[in-house]
VOTI-832501 format. One record per residue: chain; residue in one letter; residue number from 1; y, z, x of N, C-alpha, C in turn. Coordinates in Angstrom, 2 decimals. Each point is the difference from the previous one (the first is absolute). Layout:
<A, A, NUM, <Y, Z, X>, <Y, Z, X>, <Y, Z, X>>,
...
This chain:
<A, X, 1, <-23.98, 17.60, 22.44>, <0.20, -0.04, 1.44>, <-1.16, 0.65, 0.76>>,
<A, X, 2, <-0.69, 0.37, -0.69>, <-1.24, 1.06, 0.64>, <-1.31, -0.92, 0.78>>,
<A, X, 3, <0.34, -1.27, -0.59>, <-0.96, -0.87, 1.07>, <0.31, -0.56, 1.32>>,
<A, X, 4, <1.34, -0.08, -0.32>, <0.55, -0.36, 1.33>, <-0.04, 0.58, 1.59>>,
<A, X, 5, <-0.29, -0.76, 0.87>, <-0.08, 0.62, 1.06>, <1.26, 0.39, 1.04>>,
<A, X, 6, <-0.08, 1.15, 0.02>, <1.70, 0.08, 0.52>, <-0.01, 0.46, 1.68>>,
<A, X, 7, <0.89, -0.37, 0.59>, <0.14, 0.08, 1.20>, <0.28, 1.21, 0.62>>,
<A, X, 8, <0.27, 1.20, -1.03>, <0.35, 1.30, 0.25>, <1.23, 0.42, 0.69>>,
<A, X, 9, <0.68, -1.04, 0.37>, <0.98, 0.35, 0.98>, <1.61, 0.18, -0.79>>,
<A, X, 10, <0.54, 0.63, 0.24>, <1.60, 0.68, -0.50>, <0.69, -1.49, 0.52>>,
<A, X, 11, <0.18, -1.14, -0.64>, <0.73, -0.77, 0.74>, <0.22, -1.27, -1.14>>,
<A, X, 12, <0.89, -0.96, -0.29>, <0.69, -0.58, -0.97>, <-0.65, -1.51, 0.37>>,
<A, X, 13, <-0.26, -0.35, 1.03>, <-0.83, -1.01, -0.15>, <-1.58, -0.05, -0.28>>,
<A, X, 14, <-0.73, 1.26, 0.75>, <-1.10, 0.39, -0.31>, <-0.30, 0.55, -1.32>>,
<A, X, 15, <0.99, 0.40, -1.05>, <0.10, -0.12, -1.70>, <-0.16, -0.79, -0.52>>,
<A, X, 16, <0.96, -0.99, 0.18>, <0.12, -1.58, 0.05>, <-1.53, -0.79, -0.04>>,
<A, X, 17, <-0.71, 0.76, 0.99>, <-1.29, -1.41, 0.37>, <-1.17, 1.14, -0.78>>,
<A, X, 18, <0.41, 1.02, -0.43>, <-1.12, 0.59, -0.39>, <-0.55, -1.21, -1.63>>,
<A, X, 19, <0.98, -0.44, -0.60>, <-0.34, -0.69, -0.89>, <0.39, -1.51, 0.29>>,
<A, X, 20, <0.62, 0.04, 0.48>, <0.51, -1.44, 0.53>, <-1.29, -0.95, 0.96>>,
<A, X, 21, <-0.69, 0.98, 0.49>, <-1.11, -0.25, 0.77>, <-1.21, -0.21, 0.23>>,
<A, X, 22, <0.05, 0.08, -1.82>, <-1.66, -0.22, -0.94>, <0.04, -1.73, 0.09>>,
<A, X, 23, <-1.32, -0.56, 0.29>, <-0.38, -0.94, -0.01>, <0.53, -0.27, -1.24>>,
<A, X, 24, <0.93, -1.58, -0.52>, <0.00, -0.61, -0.87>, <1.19, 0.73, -0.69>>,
<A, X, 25, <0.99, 0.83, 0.69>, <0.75, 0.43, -0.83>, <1.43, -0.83, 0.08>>,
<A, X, 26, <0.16, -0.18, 0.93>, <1.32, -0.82, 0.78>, <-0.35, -1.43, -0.96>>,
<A, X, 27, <-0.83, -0.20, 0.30>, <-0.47, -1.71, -1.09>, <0.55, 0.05, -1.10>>,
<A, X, 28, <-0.83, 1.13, -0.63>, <0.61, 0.50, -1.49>, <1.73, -0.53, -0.38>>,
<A, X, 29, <0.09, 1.27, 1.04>, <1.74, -0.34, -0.01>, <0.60, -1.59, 0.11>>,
<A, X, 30, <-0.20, -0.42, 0.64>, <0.08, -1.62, 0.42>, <0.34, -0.40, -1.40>>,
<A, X, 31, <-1.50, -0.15, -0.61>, <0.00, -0.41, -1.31>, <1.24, 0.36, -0.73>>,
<A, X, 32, <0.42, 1.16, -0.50>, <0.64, 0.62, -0.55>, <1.58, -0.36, 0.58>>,
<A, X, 33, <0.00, -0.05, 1.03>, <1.43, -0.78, 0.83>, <0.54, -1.12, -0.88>>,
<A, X, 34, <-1.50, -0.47, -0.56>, <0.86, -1.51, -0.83>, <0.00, 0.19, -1.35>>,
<A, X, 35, <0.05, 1.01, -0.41>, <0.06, 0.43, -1.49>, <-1.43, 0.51, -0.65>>,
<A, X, 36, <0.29, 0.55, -1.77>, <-1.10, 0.90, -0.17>, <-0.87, -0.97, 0.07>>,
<A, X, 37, <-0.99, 1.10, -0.04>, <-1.67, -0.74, -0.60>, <-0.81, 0.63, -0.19>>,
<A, X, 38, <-0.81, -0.52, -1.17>, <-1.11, 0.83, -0.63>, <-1.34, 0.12, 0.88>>,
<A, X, 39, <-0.81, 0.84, -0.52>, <-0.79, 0.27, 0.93>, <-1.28, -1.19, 0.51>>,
<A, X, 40, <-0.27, -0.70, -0.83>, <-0.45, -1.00, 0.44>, <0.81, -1.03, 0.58>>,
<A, X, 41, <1.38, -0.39, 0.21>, <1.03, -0.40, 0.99>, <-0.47, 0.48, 1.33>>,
<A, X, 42, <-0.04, 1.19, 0.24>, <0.08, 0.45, 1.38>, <-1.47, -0.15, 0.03>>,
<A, X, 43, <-1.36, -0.15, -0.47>, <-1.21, 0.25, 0.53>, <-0.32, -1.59, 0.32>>,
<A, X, 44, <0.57, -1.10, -0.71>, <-0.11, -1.32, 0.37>, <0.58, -0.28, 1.11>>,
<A, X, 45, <0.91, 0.43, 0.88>, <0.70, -0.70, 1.59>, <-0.73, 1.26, 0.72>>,
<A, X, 46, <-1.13, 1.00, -0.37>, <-0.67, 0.27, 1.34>, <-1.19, 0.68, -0.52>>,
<A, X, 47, <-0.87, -1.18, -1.31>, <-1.20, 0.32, -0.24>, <-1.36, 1.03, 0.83>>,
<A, X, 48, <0.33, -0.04, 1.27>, <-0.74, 0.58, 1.08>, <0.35, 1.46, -0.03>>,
<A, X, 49, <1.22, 0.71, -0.59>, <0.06, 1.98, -0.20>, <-0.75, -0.35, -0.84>>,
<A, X, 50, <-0.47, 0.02, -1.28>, <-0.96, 0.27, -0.94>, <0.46, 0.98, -1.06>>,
<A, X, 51, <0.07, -0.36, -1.20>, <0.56, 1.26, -0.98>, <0.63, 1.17, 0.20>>,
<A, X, 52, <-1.37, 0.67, 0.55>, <0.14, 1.70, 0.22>, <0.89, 0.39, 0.80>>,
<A, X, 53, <0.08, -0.85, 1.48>, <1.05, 0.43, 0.90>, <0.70, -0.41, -0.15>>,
<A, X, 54, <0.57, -1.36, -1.09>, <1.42, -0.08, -0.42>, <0.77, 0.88, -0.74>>,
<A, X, 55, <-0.89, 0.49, -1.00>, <0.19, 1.44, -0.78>, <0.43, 1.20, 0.72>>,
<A, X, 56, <-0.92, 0.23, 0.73>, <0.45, 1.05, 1.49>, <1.39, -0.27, 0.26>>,
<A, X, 57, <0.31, -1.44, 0.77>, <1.16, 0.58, 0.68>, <1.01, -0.23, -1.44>>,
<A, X, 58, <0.26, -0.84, -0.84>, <0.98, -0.04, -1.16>, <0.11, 1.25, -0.14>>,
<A, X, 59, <-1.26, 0.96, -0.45>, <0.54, 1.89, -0.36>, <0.90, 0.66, 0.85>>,
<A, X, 60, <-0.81, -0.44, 1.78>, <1.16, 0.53, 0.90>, <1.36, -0.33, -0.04>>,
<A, X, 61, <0.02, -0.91, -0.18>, <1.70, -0.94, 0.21>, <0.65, 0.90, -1.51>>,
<A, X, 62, <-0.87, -0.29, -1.41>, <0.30, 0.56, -0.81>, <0.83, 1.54, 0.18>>,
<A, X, 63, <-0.91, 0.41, 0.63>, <0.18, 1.65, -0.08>, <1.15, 0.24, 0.71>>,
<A, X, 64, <0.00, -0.60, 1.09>, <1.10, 0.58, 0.82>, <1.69, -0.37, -0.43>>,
<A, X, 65, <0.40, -1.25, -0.94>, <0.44, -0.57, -0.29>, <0.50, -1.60, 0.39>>,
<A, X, 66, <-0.52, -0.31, 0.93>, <-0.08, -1.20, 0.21>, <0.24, -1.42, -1.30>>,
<A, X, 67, <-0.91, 0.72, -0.75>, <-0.22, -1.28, -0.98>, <0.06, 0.60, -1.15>>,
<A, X, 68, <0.41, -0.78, -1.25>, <-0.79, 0.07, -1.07>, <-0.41, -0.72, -1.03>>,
<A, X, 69, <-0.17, 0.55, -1.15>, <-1.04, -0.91, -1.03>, <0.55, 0.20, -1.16>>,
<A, X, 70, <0.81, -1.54, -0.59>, <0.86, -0.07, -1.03>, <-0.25, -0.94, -0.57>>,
<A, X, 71, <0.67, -0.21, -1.65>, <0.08, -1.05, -0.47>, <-1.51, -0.22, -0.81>>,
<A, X, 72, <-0.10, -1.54, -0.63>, <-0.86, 0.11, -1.48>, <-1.02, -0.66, 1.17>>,
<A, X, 73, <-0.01, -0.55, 0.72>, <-0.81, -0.95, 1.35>, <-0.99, 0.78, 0.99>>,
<A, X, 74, <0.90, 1.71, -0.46>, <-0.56, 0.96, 0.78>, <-0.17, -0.61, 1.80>>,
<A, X, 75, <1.40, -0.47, 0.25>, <-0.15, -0.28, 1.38>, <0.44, 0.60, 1.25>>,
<A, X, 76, <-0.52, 0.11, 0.95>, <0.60, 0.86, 1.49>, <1.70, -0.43, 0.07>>,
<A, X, 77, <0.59, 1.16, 0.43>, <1.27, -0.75, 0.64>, <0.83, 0.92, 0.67>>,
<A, X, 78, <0.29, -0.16, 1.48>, <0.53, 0.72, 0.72>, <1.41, 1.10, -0.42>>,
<A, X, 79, <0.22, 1.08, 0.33>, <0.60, 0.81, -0.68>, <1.22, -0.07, 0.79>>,
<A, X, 80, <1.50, 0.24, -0.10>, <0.97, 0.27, 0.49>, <-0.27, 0.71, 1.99>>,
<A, X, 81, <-1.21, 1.05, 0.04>, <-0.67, 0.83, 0.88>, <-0.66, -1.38, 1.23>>,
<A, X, 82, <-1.38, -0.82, -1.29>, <-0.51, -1.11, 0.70>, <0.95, -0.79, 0.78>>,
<A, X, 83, <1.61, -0.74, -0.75>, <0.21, -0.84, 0.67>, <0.77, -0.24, 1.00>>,
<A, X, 84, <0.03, 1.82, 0.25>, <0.27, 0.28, 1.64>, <-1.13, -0.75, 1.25>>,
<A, X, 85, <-0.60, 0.04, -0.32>, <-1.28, -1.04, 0.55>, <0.36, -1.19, 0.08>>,
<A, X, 86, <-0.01, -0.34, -0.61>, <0.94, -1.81, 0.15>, <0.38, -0.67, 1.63>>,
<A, X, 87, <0.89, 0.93, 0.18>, <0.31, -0.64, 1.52>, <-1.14, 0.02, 1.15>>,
<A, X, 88, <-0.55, 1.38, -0.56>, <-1.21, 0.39, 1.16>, <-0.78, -0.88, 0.10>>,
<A, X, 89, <-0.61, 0.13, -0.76>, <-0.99, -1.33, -0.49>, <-0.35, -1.34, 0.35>>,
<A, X, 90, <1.74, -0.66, -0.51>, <-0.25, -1.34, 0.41>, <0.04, 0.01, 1.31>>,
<A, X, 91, <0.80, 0.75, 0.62>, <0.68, 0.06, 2.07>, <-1.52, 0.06, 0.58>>,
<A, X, 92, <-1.34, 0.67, -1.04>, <-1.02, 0.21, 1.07>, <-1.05, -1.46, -0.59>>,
<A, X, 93, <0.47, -0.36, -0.90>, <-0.39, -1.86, 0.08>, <0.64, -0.85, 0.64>>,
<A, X, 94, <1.38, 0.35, 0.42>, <1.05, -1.21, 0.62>, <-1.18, 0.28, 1.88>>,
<A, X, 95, <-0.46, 1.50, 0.46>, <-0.16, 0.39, 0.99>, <-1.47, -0.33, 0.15>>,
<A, X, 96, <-0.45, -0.33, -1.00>, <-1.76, -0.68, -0.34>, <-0.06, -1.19, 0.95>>,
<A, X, 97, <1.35, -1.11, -0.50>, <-0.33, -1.15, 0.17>, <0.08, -0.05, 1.79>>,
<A, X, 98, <0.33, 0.76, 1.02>, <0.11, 0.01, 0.76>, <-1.22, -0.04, 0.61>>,
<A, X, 99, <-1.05, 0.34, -0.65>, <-1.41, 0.17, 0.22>, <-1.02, -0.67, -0.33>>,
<A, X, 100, <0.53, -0.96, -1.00>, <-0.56, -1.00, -0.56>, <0.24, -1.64, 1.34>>,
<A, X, 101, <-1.27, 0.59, 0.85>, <0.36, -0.73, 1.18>, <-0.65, -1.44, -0.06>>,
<A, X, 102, <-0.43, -0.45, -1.25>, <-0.99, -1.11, -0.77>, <0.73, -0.66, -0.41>>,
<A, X, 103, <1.46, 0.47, -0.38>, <0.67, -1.02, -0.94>, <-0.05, 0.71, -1.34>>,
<A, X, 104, <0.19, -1.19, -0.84>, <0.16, 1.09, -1.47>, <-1.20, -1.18, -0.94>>,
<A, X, 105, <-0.98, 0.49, -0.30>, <-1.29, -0.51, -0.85>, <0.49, -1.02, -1.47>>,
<A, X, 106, <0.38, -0.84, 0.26>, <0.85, -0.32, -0.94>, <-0.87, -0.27, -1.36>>,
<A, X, 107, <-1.42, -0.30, 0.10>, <-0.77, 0.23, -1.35>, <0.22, 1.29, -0.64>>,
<A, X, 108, <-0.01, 1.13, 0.72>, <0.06, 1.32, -0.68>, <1.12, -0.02, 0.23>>,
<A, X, 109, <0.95, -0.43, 0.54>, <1.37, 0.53, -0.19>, <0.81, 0.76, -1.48>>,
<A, X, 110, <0.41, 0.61, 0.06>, <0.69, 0.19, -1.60>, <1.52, 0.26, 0.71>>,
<A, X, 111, <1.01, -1.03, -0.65>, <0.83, -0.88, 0.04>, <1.09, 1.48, -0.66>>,
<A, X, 112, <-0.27, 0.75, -1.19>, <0.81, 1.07, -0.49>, <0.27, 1.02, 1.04>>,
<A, X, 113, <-1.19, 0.15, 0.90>, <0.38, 1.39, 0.73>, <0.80, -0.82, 1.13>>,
<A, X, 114, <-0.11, -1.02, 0.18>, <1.09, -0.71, 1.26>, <1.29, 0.35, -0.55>>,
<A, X, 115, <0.55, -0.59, -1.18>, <0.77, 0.36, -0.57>, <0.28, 0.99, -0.05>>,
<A, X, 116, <-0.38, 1.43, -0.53>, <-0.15, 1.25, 0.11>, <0.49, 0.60, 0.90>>,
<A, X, 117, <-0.32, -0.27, 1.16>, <0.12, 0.51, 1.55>, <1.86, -0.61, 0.33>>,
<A, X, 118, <-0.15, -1.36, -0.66>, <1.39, -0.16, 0.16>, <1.61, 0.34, -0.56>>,
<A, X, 119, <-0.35, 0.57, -0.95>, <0.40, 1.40, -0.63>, <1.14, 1.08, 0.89>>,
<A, X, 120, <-0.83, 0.17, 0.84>, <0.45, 1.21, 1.36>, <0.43, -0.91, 1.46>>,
<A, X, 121, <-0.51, -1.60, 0.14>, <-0.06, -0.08, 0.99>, <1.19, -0.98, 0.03>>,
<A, X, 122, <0.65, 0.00, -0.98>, <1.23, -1.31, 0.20>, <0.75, 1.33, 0.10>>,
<A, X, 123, <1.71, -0.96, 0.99>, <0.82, 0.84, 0.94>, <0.51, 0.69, -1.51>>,
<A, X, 124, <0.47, 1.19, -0.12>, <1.06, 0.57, -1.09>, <1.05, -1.20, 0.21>>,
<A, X, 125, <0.65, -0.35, -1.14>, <1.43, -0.57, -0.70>, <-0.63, -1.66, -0.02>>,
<A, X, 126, <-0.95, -0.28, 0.69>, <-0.59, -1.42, -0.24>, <-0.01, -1.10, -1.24>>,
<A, X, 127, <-0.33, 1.36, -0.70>, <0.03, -0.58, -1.32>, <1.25, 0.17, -1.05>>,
<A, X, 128, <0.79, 0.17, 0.46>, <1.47, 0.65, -0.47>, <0.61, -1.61, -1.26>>,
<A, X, 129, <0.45, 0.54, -0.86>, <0.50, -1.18, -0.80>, <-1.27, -0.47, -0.54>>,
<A, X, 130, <-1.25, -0.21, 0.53>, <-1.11, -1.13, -0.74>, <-0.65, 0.89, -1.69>>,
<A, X, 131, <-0.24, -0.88, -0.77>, <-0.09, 0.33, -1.37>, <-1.42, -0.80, -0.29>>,
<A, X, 132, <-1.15, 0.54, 0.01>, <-0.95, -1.16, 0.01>, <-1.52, 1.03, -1.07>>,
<A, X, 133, <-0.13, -1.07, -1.26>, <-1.54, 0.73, -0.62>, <-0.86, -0.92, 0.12>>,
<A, X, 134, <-1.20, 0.25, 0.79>, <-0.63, -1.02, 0.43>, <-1.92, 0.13, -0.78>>,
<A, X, 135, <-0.56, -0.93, -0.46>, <-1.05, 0.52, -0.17>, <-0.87, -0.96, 1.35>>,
<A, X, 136, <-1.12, 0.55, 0.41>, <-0.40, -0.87, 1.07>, <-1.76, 0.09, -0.11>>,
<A, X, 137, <-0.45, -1.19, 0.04>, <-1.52, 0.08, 0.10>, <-0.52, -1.01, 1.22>>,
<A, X, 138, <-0.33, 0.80, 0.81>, <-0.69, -0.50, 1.46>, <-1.12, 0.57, 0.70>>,
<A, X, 139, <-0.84, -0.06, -1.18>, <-1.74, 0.46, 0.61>, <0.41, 1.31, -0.72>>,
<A, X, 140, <0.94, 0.77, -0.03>, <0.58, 1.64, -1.04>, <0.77, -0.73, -1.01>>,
<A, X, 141, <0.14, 0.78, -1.04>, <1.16, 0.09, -1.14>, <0.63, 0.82, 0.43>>,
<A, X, 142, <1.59, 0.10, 0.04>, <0.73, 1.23, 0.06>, <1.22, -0.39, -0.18>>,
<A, X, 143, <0.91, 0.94, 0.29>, <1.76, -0.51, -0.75>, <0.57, 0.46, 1.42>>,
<A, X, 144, <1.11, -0.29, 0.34>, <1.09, 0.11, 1.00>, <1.01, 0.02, -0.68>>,
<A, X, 145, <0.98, 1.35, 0.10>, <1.24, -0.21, -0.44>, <0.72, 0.40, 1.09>>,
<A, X, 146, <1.54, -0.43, -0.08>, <0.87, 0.51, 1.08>, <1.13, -0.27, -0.92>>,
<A, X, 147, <0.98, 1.52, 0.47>, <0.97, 0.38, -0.60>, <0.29, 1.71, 0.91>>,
<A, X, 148, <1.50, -0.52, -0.22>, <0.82, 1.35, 0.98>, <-0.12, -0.03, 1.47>>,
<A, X, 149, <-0.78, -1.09, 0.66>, <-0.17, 0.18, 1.01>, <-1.60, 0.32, 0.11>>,
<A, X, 150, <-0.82, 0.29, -0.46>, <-1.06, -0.03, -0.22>, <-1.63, -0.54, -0.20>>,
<A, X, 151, <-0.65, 0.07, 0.42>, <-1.66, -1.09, -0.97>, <-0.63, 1.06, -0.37>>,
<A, X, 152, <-0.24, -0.19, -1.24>, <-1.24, 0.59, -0.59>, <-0.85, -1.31, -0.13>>,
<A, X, 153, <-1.81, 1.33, 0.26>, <-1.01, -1.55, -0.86>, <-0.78, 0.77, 0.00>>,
<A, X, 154, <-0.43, -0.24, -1.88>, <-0.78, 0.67, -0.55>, <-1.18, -1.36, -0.23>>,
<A, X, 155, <-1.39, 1.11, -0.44>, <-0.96, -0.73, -0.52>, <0.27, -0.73, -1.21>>,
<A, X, 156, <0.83, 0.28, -0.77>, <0.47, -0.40, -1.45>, <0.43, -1.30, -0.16>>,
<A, X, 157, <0.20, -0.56, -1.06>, <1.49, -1.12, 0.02>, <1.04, 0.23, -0.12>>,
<A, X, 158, <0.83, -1.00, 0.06>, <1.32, 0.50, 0.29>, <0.47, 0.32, -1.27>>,
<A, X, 159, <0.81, 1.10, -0.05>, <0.32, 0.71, -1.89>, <1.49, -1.21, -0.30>>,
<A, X, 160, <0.39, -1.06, 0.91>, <0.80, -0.85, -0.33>, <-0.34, -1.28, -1.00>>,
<A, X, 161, <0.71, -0.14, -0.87>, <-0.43, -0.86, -1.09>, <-0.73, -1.60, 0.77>>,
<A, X, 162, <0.95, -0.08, 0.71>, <-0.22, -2.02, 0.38>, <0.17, 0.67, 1.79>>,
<A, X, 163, <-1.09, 0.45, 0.54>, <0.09, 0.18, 1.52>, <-0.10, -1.19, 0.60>>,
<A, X, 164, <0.77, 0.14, 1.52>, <-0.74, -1.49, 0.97>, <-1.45, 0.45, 0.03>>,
<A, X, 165, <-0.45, -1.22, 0.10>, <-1.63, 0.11, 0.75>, <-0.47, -0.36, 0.91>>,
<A, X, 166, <-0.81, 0.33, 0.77>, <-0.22, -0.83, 1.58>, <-1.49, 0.10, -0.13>>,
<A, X, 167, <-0.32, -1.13, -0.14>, <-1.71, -0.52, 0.14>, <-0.46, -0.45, 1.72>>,
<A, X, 168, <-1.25, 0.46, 0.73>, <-0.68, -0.15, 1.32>, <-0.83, 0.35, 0.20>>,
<A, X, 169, <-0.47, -0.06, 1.24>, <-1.65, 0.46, 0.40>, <0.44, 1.13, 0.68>>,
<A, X, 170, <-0.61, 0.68, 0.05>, <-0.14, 0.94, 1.37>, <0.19, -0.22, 0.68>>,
<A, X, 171, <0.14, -0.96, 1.04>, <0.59, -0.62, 1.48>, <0.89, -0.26, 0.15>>,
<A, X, 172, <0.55, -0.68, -1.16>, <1.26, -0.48, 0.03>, <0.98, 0.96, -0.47>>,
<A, X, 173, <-0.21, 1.01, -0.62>, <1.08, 1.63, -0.53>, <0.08, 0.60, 1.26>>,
<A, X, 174, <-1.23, -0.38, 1.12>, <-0.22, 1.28, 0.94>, <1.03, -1.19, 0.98>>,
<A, X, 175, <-0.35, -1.08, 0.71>, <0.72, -0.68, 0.57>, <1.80, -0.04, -0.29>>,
<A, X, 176, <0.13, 0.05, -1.09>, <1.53, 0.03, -0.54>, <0.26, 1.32, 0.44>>,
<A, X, 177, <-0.69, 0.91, -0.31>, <0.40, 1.69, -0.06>, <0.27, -0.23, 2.21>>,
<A, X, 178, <-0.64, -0.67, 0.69>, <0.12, 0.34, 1.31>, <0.59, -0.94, 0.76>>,
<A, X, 179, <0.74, -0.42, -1.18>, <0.55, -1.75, 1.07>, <-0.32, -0.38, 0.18>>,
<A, X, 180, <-1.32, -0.61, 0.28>, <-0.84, -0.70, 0.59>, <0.05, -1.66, -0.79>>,
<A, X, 181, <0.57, 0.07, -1.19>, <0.66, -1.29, -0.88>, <0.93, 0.43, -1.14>>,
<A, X, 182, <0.61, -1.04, 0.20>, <1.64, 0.05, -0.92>, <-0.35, -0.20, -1.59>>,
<A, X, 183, <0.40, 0.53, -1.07>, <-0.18, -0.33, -1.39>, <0.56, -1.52, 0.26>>,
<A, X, 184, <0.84, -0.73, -0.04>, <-0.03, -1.66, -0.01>, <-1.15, -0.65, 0.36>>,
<A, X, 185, <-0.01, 0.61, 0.92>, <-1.56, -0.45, 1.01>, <-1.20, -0.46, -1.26>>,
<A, X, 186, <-0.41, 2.01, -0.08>, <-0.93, 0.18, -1.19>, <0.24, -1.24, -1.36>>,
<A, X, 187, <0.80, 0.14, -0.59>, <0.38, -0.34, -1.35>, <-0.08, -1.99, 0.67>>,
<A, X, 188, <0.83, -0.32, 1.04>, <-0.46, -1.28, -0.31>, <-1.85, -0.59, 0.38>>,
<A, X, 189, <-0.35, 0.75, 0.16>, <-1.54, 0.02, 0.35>, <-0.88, 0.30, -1.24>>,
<A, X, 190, <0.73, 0.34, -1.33>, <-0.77, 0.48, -1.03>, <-0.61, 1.45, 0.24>>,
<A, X, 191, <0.12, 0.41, 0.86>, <-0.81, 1.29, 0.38>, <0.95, 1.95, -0.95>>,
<A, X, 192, <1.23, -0.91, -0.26>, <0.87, 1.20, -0.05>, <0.78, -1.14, -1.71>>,
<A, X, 193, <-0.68, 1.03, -1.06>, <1.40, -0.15, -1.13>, <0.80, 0.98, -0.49>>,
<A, X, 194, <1.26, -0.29, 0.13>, <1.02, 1.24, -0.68>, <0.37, -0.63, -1.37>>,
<A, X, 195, <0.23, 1.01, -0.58>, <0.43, -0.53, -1.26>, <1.09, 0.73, -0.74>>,
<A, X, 196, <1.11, 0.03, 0.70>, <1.21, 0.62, -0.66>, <0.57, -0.03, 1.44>>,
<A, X, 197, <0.94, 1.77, 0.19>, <0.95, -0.13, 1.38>, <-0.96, -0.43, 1.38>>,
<A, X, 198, <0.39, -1.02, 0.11>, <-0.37, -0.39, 0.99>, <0.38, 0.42, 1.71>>,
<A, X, 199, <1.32, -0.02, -0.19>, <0.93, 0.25, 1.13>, <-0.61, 1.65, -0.11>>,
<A, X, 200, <0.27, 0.93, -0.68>, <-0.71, 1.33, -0.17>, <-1.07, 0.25, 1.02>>,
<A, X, 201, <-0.74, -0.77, -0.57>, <-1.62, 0.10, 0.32>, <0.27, -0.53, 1.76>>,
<A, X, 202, <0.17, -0.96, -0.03>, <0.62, -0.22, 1.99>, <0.44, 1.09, 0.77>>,
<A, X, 203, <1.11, 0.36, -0.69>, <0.52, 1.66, 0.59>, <-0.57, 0.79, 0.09>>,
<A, X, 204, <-0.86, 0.48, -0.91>, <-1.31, 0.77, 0.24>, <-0.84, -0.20, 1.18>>,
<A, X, 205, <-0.56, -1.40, -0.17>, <-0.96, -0.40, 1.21>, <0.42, 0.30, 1.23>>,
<A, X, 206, <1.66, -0.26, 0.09>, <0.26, -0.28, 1.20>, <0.35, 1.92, 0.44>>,
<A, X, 207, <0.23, 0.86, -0.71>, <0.10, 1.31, 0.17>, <-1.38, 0.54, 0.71>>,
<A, X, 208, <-1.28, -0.93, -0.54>, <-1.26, 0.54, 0.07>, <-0.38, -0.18, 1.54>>,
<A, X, 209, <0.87, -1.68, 0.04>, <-0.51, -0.10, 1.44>, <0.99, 0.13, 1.85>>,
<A, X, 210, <1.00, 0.88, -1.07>, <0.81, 0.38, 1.27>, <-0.50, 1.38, 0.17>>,
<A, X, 211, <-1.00, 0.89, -1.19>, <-0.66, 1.60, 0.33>, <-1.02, -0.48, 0.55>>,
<A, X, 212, <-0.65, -0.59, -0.22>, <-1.60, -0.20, 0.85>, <0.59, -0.64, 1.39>>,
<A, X, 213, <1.06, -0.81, -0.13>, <0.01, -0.38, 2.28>, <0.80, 1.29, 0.09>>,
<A, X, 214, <0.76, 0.60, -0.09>, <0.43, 1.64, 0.33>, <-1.12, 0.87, 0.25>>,
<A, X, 215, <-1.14, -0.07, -1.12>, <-0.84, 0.98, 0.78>, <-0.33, -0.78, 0.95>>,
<A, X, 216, <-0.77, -1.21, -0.20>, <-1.28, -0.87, 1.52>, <1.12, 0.49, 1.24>>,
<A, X, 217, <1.69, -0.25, -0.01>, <0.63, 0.14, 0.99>, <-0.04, 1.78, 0.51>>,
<A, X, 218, <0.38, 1.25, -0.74>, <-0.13, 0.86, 0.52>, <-1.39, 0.18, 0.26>>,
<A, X, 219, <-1.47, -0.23, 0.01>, <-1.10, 0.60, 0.19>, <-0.42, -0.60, 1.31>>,
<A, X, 220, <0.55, -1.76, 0.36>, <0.01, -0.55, 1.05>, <1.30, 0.53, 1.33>>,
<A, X, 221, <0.71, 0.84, -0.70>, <1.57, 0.47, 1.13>, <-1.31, 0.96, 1.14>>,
């Protein structure tokens, strides 16, 4: 912690940003939001920190307990402590897009952290009853599960033997994720294949795109 620059002040948010507030550390976390990863995992989605200061902040996060380093893969993975972060996190990506006054770059788009964000941003009980292991590749690999009321989505596959799958581009995951087009739509266009629960995978979409007009509607109230 001795590199860190601290704000000096007696106060729980100014603690908070003393490490929270290092360039590239919040990213870190991001990463780690969607499950472990080894250290070349996290230096490939933001080649631009560079080794040393990935090392830097991993020790910090390390030290304080944030994270740690397990397993034969020797990979990062947020600690019981870290995934108090979770909510913070995504709420200050759901509060990004508000600023993202361009639209959303849909070449660079990455399709997981949309997902990701939607996590926190669908209403509580939405997902109540739905049972769904999804593996999905749309410009990202990643898995979607929902259960208990819940989505997880990890970088991983899905640990389900025979998961649905949902094959797309980037435009068309991001368009579904915002309403902007219906999975029938997609799928009779060739643009969208599911391959297992189908009806599942709809319910999902359509969860995705009643949180994204909830936010456009409160940020426009």
């Amino acid at each position: 912690m001795g590199a860190v620059r601290r704000y000096g002040q007696a106060c729980p948010l100014a603690t908070a940003m003393d490490v929270l507030g290092e360039r590239w550390t919040v990213l870190i976390l991001r990463e780690l939001l969607l499950g472990p990863k080894r250290f070349t995992g996290i230096l490939g989605r933001m080649p631009s920190i560079g080794p040393n200061r990935l090392t830097d902040r991993l020790r910090t996060l390390h030290a304080i307990g944030v994270i740690s380093k397990t397993g034969p893969a020797s990979e990062y993975a947020l600690t019981d402590f870290g995934e108090e972060l979770r909510v913070p996190v995504i709420g200050l990506g759901l509060w990004g897009l508000g600023l993202m006054s361009n639209g959303v770059d849909l070449p660079a788009a990455r399709t997981d952290m949309v997902a990701l964000c939607m996590t926190v941003a669908i209403a509580p009980g939405r997902l109540a009853g739905l049972a769904l292991e999804c593996d999905v590749d749309a410009g990202e690999r990643f898995s979607m599960t929902v259960g208990d009321g819940a989505l997880r989505v990890r970088s991983a596959p899905s640990p389900a033997s025979s998961p649905t799958t949902v094959a797309c581009d980037a435009g068309t995951f991001i368009a579904l994720s915002l309403g902007n087009e219906k999975p029938s739509a997609a799928t009779a266009s060739g643009r969208l294949a599911v391959n297992g629960d189908i009806e599942a995978v709809n319910h999902l979409f359509e969860a995705f795109a009643e949180a994204a007009r909830r936010l456009t509607t409160d940020r426009s109230a």
